[in-house]
Structure formats: C-alpha cells, structure tokens
C-alpha positions as protocol buffer text, in pm:
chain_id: "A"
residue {
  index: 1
  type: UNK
  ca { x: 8317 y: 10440 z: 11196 }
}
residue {
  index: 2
  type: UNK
  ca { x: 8082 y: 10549 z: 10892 }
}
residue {
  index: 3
  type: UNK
  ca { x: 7799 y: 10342 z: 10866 }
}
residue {
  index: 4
  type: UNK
  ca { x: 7692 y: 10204 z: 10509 }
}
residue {
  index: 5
  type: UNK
  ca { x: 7332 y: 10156 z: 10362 }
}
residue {
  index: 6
  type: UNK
  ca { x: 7174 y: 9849 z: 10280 }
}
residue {
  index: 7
  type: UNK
  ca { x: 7207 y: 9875 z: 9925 }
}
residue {
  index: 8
  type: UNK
  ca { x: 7606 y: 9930 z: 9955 }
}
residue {
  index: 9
  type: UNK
  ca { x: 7586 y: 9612 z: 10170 }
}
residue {
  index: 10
  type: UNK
  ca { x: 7358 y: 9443 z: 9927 }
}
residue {
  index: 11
  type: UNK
  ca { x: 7654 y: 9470 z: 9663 }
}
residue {
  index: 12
  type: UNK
  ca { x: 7930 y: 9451 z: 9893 }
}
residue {
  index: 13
  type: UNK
  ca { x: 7811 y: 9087 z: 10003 }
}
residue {
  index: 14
  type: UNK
  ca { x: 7904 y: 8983 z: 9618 }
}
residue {
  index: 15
  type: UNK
  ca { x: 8263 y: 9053 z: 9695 }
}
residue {
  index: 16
  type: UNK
  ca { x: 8506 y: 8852 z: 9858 }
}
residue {
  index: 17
  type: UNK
  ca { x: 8798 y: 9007 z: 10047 }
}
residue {
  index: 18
  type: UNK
  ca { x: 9006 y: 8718 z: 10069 }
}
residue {
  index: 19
  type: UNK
  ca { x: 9008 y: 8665 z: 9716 }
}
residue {
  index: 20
  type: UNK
  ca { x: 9242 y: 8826 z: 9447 }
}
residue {
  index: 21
  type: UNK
  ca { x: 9069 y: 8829 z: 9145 }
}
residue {
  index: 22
  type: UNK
  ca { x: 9138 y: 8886 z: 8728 }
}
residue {
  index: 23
  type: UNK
  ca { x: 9134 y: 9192 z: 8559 }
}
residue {
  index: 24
  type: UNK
  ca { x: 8820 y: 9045 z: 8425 }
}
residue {
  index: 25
  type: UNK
  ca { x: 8633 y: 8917 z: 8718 }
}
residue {
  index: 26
  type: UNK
  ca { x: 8679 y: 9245 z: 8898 }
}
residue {
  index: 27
  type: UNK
  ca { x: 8610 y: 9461 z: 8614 }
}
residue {
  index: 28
  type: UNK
  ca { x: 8273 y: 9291 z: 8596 }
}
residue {
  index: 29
  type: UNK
  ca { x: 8206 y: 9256 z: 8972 }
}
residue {
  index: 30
  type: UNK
  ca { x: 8295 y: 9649 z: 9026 }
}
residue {
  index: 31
  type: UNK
  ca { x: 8028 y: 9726 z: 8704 }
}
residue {
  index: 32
  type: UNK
  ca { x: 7817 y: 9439 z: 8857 }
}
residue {
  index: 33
  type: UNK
  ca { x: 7823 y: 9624 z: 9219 }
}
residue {
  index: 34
  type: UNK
  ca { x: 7782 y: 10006 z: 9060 }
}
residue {
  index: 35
  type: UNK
  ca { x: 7402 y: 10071 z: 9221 }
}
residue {
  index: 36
  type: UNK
  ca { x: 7406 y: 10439 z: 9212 }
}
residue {
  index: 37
  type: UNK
  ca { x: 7173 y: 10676 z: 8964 }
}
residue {
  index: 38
  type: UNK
  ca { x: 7391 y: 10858 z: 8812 }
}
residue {
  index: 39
  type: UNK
  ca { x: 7731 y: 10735 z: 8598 }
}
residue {
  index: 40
  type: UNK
  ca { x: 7973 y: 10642 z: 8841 }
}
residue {
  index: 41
  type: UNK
  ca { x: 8374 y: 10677 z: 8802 }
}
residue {
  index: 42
  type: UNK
  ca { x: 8547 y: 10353 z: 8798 }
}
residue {
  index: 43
  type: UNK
  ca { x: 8874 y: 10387 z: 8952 }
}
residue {
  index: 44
  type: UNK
  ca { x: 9189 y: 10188 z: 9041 }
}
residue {
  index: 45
  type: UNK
  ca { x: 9432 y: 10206 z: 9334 }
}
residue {
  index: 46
  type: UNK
  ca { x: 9801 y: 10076 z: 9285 }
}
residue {
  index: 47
  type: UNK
  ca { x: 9962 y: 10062 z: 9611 }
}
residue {
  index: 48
  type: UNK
  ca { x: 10372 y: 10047 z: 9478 }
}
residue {
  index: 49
  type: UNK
  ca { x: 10711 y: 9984 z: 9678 }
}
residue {
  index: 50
  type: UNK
  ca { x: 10834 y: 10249 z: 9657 }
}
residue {
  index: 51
  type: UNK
  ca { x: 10929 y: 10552 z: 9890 }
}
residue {
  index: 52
  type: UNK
  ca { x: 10773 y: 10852 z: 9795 }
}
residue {
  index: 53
  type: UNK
  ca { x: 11006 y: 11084 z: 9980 }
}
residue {
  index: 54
  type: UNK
  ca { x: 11248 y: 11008 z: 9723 }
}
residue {
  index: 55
  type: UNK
  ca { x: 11310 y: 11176 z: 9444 }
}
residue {
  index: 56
  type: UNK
  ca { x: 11371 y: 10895 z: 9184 }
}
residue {
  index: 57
  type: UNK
  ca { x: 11102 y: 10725 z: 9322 }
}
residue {
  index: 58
  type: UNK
  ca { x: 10809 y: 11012 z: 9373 }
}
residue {
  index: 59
  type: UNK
  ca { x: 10625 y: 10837 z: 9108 }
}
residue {
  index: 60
  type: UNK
  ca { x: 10409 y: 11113 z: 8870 }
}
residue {
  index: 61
  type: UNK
  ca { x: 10349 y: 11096 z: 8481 }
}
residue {
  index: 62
  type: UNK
  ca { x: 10075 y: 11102 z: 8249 }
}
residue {
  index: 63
  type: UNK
  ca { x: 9841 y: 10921 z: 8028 }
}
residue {
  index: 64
  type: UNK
  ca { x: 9612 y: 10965 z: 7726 }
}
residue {
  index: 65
  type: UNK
  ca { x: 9350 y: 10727 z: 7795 }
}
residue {
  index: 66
  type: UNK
  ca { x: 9207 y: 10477 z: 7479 }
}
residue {
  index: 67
  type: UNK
  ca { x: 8814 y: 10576 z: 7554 }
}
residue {
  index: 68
  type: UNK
  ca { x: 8880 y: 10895 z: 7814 }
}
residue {
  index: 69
  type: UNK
  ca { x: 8772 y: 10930 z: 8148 }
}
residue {
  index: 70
  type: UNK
  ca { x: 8383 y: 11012 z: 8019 }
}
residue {
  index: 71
  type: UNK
  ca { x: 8426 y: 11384 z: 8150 }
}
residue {
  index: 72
  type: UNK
  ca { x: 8463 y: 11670 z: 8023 }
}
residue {
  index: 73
  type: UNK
  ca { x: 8749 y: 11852 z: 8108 }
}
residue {
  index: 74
  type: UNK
  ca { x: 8765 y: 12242 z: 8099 }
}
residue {
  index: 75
  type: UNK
  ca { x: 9158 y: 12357 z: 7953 }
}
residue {
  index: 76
  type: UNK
  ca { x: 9284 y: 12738 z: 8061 }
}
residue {
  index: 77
  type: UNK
  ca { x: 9597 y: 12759 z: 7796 }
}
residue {
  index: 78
  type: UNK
  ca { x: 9850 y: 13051 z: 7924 }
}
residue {
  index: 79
  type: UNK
  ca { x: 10035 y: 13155 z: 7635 }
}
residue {
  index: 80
  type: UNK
  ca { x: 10112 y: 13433 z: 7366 }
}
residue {
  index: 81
  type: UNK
  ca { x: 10085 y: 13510 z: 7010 }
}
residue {
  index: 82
  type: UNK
  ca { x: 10081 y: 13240 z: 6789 }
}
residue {
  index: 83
  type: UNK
  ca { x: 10064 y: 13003 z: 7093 }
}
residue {
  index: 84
  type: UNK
  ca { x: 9731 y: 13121 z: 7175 }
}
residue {
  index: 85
  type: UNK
  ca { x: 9592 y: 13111 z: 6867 }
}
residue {
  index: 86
  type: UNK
  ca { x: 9737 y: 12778 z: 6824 }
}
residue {
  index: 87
  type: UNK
  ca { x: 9570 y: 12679 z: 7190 }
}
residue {
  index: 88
  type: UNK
  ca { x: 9271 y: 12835 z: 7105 }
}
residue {
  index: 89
  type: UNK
  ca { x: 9234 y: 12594 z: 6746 }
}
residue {
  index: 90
  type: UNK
  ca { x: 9333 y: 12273 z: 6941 }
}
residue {
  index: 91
  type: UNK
  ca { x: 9036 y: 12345 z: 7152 }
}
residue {
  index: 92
  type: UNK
  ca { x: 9104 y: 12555 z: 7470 }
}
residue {
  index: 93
  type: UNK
  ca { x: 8825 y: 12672 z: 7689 }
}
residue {
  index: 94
  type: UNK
  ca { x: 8971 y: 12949 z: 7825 }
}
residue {
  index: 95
  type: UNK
  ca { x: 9333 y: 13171 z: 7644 }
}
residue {
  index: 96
  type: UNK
  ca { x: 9538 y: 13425 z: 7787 }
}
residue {
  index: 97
  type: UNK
  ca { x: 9837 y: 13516 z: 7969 }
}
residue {
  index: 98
  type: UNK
  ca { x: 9808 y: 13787 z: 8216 }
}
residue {
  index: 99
  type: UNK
  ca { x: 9475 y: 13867 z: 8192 }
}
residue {
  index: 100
  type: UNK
  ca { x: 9346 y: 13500 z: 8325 }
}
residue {
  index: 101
  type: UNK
  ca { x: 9622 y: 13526 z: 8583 }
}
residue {
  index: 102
  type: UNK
  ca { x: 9512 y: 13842 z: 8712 }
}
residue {
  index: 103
  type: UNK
  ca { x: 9160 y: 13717 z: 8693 }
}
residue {
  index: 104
  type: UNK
  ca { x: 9219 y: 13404 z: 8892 }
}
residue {
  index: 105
  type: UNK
  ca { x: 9451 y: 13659 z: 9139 }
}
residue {
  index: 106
  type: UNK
  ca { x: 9162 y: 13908 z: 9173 }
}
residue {
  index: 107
  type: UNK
  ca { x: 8842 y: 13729 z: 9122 }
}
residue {
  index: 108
  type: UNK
  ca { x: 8957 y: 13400 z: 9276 }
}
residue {
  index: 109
  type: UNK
  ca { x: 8828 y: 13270 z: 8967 }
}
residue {
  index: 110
  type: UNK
  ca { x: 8856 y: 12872 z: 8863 }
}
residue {
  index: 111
  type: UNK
  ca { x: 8599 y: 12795 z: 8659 }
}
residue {
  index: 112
  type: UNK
  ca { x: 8833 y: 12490 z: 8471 }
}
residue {
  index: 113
  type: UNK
  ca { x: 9005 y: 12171 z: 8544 }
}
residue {
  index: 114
  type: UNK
  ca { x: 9368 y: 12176 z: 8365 }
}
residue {
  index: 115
  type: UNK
  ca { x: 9580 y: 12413 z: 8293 }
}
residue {
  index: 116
  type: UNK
  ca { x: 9836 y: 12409 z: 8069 }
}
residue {
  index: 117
  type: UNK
  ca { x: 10142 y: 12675 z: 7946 }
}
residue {
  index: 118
  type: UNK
  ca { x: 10385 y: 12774 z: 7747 }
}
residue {
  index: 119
  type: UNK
  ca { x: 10769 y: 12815 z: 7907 }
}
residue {
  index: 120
  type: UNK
  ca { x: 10808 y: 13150 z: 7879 }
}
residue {
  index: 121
  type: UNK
  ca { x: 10466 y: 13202 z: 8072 }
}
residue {
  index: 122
  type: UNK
  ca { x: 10591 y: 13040 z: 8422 }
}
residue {
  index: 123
  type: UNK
  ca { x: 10723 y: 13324 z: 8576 }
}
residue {
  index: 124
  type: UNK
  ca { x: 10363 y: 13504 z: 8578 }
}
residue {
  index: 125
  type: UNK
  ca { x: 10198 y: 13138 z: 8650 }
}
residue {
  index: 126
  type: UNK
  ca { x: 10424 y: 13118 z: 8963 }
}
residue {
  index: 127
  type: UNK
  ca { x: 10231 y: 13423 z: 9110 }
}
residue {
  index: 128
  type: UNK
  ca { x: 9913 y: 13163 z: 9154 }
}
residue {
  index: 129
  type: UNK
  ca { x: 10118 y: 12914 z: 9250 }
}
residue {
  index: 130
  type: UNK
  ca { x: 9976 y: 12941 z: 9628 }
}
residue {
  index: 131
  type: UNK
  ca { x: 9578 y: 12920 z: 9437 }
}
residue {
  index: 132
  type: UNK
  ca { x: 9662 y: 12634 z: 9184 }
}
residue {
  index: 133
  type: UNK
  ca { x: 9939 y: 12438 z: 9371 }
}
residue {
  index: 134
  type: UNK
  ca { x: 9725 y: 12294 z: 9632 }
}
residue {
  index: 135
  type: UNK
  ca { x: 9400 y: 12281 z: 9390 }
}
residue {
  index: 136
  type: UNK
  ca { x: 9642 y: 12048 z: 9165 }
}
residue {
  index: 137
  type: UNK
  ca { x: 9603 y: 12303 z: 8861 }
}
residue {
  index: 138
  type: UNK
  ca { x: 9976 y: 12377 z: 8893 }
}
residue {
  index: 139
  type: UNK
  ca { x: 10103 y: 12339 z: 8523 }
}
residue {
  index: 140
  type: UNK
  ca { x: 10405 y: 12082 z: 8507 }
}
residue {
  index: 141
  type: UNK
  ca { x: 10679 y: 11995 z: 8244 }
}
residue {
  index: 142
  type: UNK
  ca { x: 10656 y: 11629 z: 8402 }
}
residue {
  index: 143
  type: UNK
  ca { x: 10288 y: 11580 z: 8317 }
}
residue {
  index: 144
  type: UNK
  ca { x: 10359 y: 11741 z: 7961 }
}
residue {
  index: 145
  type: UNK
  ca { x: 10121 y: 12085 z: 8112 }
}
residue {
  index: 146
  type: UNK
  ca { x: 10404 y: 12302 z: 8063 }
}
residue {
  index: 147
  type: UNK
  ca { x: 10546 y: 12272 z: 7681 }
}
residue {
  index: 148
  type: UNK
  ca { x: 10619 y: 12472 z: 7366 }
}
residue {
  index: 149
  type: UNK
  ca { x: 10367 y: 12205 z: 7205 }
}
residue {
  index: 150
  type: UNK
  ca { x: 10088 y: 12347 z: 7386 }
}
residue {
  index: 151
  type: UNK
  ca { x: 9813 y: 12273 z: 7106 }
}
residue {
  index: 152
  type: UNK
  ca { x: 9927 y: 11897 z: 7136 }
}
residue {
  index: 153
  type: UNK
  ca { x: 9883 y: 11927 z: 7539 }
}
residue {
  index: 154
  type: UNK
  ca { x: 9567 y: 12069 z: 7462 }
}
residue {
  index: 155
  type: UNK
  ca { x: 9420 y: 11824 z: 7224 }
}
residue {
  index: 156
  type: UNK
  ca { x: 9565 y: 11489 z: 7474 }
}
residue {
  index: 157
  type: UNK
  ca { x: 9369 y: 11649 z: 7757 }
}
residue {
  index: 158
  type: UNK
  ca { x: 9030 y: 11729 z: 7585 }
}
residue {
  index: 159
  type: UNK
  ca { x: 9102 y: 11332 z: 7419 }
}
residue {
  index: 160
  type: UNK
  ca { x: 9105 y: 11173 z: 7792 }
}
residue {
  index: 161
  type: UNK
  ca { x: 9482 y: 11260 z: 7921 }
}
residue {
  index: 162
  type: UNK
  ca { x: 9461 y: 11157 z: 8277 }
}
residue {
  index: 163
  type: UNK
  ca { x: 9753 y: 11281 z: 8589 }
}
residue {
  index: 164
  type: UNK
  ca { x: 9864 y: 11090 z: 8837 }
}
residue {
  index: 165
  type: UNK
  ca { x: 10107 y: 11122 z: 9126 }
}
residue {
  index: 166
  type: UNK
  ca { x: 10193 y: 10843 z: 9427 }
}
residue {
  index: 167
  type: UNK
  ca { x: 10073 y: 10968 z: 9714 }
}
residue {
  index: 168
  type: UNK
  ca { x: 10230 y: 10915 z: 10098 }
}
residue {
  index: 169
  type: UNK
  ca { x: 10112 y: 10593 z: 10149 }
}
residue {
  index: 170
  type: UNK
  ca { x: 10291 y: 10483 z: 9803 }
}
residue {
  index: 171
  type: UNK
  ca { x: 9934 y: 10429 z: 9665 }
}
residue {
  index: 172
  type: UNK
  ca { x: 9888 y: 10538 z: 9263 }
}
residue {
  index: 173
  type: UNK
  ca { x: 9486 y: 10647 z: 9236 }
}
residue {
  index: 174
  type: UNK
  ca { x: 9377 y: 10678 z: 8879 }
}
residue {
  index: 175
  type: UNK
  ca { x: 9041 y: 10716 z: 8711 }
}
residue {
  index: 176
  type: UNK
  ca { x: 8980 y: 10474 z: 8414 }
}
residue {
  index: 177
  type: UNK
  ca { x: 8611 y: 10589 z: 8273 }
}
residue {
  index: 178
  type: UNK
  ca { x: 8269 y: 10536 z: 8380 }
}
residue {
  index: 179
  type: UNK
  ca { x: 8046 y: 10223 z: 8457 }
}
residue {
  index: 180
  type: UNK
  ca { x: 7850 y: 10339 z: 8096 }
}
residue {
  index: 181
  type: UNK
  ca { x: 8166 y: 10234 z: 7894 }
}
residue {
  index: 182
  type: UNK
  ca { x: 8132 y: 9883 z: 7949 }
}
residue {
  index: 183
  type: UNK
  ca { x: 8387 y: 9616 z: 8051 }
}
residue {
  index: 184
  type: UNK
  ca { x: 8612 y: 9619 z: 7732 }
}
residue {
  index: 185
  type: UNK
  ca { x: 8697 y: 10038 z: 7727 }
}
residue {
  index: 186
  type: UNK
  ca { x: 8738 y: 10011 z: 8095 }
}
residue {
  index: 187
  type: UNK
  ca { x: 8968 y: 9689 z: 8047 }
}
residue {
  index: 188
  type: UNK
  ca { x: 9189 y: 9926 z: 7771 }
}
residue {
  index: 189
  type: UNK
  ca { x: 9201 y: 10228 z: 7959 }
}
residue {
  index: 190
  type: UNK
  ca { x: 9328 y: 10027 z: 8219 }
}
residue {
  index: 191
  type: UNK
  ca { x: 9601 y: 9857 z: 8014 }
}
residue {
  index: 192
  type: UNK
  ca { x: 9714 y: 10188 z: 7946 }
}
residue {
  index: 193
  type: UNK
  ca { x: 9760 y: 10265 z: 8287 }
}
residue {
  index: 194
  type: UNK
  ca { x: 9962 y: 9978 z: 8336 }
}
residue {
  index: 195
  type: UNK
  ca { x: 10178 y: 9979 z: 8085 }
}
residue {
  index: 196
  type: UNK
  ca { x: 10268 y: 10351 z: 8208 }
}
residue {
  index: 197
  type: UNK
  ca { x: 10277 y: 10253 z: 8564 }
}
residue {
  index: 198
  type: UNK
  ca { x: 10557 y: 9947 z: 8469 }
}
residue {
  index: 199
  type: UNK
  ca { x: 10771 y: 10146 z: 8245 }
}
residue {
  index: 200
  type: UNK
  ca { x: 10840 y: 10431 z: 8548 }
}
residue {
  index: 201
  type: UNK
  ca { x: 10971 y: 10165 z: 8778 }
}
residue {
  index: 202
  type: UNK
  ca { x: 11240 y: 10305 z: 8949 }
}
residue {
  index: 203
  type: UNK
  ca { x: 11539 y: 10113 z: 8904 }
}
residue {
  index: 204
  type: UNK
  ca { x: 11591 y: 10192 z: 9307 }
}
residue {
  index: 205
  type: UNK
  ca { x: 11309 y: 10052 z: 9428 }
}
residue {
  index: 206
  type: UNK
  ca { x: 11376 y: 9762 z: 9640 }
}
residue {
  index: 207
  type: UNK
  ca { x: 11137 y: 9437 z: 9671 }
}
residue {
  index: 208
  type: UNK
  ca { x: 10785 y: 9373 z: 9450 }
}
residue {
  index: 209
  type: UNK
  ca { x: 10695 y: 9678 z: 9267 }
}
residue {
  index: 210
  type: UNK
  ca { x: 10338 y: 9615 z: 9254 }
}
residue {
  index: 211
  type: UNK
  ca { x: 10223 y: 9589 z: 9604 }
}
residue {
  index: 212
  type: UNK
  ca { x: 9858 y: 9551 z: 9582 }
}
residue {
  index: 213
  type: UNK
  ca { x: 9557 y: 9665 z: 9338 }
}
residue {
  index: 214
  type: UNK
  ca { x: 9182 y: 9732 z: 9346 }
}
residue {
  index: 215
  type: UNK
  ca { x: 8895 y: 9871 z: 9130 }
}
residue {
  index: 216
  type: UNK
  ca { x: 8618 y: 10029 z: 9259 }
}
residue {
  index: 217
  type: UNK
  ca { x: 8346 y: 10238 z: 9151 }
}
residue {
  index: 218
  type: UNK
  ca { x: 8230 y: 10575 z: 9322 }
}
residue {
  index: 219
  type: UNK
  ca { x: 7998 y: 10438 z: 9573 }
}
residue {
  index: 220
  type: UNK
  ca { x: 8083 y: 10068 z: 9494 }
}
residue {
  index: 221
  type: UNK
  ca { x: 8288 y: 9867 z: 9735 }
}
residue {
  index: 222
  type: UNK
  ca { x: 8686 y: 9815 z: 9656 }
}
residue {
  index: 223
  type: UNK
  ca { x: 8776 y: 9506 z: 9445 }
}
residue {
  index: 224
  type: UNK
  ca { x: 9089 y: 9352 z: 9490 }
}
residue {
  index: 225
  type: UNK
  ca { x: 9290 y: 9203 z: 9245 }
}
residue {
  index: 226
  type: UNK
  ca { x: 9582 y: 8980 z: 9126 }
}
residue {
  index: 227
  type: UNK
  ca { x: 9889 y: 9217 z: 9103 }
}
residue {
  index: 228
  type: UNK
  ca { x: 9975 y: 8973 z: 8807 }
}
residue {
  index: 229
  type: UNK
  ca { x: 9710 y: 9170 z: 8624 }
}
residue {
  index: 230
  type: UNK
  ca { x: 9913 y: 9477 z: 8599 }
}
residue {
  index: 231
  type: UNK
  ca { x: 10153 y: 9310 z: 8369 }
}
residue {
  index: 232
  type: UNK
  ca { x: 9958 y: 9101 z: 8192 }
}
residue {
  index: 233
  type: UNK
  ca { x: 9787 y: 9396 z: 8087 }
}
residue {
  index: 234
  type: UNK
  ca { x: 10050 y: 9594 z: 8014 }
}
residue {
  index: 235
  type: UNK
  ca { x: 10191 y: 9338 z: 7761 }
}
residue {
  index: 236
  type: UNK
  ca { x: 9841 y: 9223 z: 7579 }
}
C-alpha cells in the first residue's frame, strides 16, 4: 500500500468521501487542496455504464477546450504538397511524409505529442503503427487526427483540443487545465467536456449513464462529485 506524506494528508483531511459535492465546491476544494510547486493538472474521471468491449459503446471523441489544457502541445503533420504547406501555416511543429516516418522508424525518434495526417498518408503511417499505437500517437479519423482539413486539425490542437477514450473499467479520464487558470476556466473547460461526454451516449447502454465523477489535481486527493453536475453543466 503506498504511503502518503503529511502534506497530502494535510489536504486530504479537507475532503469528505462520503459526500458528493457541486461542480463548484469541488472545483474549489481540488484548487484549495493543490499543495505542490509547480502547476498542477486538474483532471476529471467519469466512470460511465457502459461496456467498453462493445463497439457502439467504446466511448472515444474529441474536444477543443474553452481555455486549453495550459500545455503546450508539439503537432508532427504527415502530409504532401499543398497539405504541408497548409500544415506548416496553421502552425505544425514538425511536416513531412516519409521522411518523419522513416525518422521515427530509424531513429526511434518522438520528440512531439500529436500527430495528425492526411488520408492518403495512412498507408506509410501504418508502418509505425507498432511505435505510435501503444504511445497513443496513432492518428485517427474518430478524433478528427486523420482528415483532408489537416490545417483545421492543426490549429484545434495547438488551441487546447483534448482526446479521450473509455478505458476497461468504463472510466472517461480527461484533463481540464491547470490549478493557475482559476475556478471559472476550469468550470468551462469542464462544461465542454460534458456536453461532449452526454451527446455520445450510446443509445445501447443500459441503466444510469453517468456512474460516478471526481476532480482531482496531480498530487491532490480525488474529489467526488454529484453526477447531476455533468448535465447541469452541459446545459448552462
């Protein structure tokens, strides 16, 4: 069992478990209970009912976040001609085709966090699909990655575009900026996230959608909250 310092403890003593609160109590009590040096994330968890195994209800989409995630994301753009000049202007760190996949191939290089590509490009992309796949870097037409509008997929990511897929356990982890932003960015970030998060129900999912739901910050402790909150948000 890991073993926790006394200033985790210190903060964690401010929560209670048994209690469910608003999307404004825990909001503050997660900033409130952030004690670390350095900017931590603030994060939720959505635990749905659903059954990942499923196709229709393997949960994954995207979302441009109001105020970003407060990080700054590195974008490889795979693409051609006028595509990568067009990735290039829209602000791409890194544009080629297969030149960066031979580099990755060769050099096991991965110096960036998204990458993003044209159609015609996934044929050569799916020779690194055994380096990106499990990395998460592997581009996708369901997370908008893989389009012909690549200079638009390019701008949402650099602009705070977050991914998120349900995991196993049916549980939907999402980052939703940094203690720094404050209580009302981190409030509309999340109510982008929920709105997204309602509108992909499945219409095959059986009982409550919404299961459960916490924030938390890096090193803060989990705080749980009304699964009420989700909706409300969603529709403010």
């Amino acid at each position: 069992m890991a073993r926790h310092g006394k200033k985790y403890l210190a903060v964690k003593a401010k929560v209670d478990s048994t209690r469910k609160y608003s999307l404004d109590e825990a909001v503050s009590l997660a900033l409130e209970t952030a004690y670390a040096k350095f900017d931590e994330s603030v994060d939720i968890a959505i635990k749905l009912g659903v059954d990942p195994r499923k196709a229709d209800q393997n949960i994954r989409g995207s979302v441009v976040l109001p105020h970003g995630t407060g990080r700054t994301v590195k974008v490889l753009a795979l693409a051609k001609g006028d595509k990568a000049i067009e990735a290039k202007e829209a602000g791409a760190d890194f544009v080629g085709a297969e030149d960066m996949i031979e580099k990755i191939q060769k050099e096991g290089w991965l110096d960036f966090d998204k990458v993003v590509a044209t159609p015609d490009m996934m044929a050569l992309v799916g020779r690194i699909g055994r380096i990106l796949g499990p990395r998460g870097l592997m581009p996708n037409a369901k997370t908008g990655t893989v389009t012909m509008d690549i200079g638009k997929a390019v701008k949402d990511i650099k602009a705070g575009k977050v991914d998120f897929r349900v995991d196993r356990a049916g549980v939907v982890h999402v980052p939703i900026g940094r203690v720094s932003f404050g209580q009302d960015k981190i409030k509309e970030n999340f109510s982008a996230i929920a709105d997204t998060i309602l509108r992909m129900k499945p219409s095959t999912a059986k009982g409550a959608y919404v299961r459960s739901l916490a924030i938390a910050t890096t090193m803060g402790p989990g705080v749980r909250m009304d699964t009420g909150e989700l909706k409300a948000a969603a529709t403010a």
